[in-house]
C-alpha positions as CSV (number, residue, x, y, z in Angstrom):
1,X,-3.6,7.4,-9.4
2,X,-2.1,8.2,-6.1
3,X,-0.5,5.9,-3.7
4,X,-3.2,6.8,-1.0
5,X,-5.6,6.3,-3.7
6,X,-4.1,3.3,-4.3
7,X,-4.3,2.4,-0.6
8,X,-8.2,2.8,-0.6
9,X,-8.9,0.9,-3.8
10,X,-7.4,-2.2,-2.2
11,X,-9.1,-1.6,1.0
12,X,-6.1,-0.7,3.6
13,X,-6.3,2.3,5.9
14,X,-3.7,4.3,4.9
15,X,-3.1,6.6,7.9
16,X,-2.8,3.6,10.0
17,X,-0.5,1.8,8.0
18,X,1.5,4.7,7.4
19,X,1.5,5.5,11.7
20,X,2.5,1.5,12.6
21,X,4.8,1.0,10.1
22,X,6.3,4.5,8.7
23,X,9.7,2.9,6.6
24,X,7.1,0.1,4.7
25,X,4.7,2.7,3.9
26,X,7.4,5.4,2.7
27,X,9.6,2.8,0.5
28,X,5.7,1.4,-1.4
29,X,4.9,5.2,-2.2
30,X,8.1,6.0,-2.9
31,X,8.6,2.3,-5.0
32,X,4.6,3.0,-6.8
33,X,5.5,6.3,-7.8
34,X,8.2,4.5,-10.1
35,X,5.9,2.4,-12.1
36,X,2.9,1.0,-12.9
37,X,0.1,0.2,-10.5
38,X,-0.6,-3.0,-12.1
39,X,3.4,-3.6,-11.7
40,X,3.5,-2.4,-8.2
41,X,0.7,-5.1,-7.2
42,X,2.3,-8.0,-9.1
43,X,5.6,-7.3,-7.3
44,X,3.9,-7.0,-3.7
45,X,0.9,-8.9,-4.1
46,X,1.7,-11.4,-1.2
47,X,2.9,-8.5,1.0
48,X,-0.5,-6.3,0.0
49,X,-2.4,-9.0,1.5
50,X,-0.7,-9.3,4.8
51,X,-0.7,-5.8,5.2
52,X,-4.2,-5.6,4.1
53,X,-5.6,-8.4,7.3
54,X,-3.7,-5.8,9.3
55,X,-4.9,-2.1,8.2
56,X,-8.3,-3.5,6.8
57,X,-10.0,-0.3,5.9
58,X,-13.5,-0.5,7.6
């Protein structure tokens, strides 16, 4: 699974995440492509959510 895959199964809109806030999108892909997805979502769980009410894909 990619990151930007990753993006679209928990419903954020990757593009504009990635345009509004370039460093927090580039340290998650560069932190998810060092471990698990499952691992990756326990660690940022609280911060998905935020970030999700933000870039809710549509």
């Amino acid at each position: 699974m990619t990151f930007e895959e990753y993006l679209i199964e928990k419903k954020i809109d990757g593009p504009q995440f990635q345009a509004a806030e370039p460093a927090v999108y580039t340290e998650w892909k560069t932190l998810f492509a060092q471990m698990h997805p499952e691992s990756f979502t326990t660690q940022k769980k609280f911060l998905v959510n935020k970030v999700r009410r933000k870039y809710l894909l549509r």
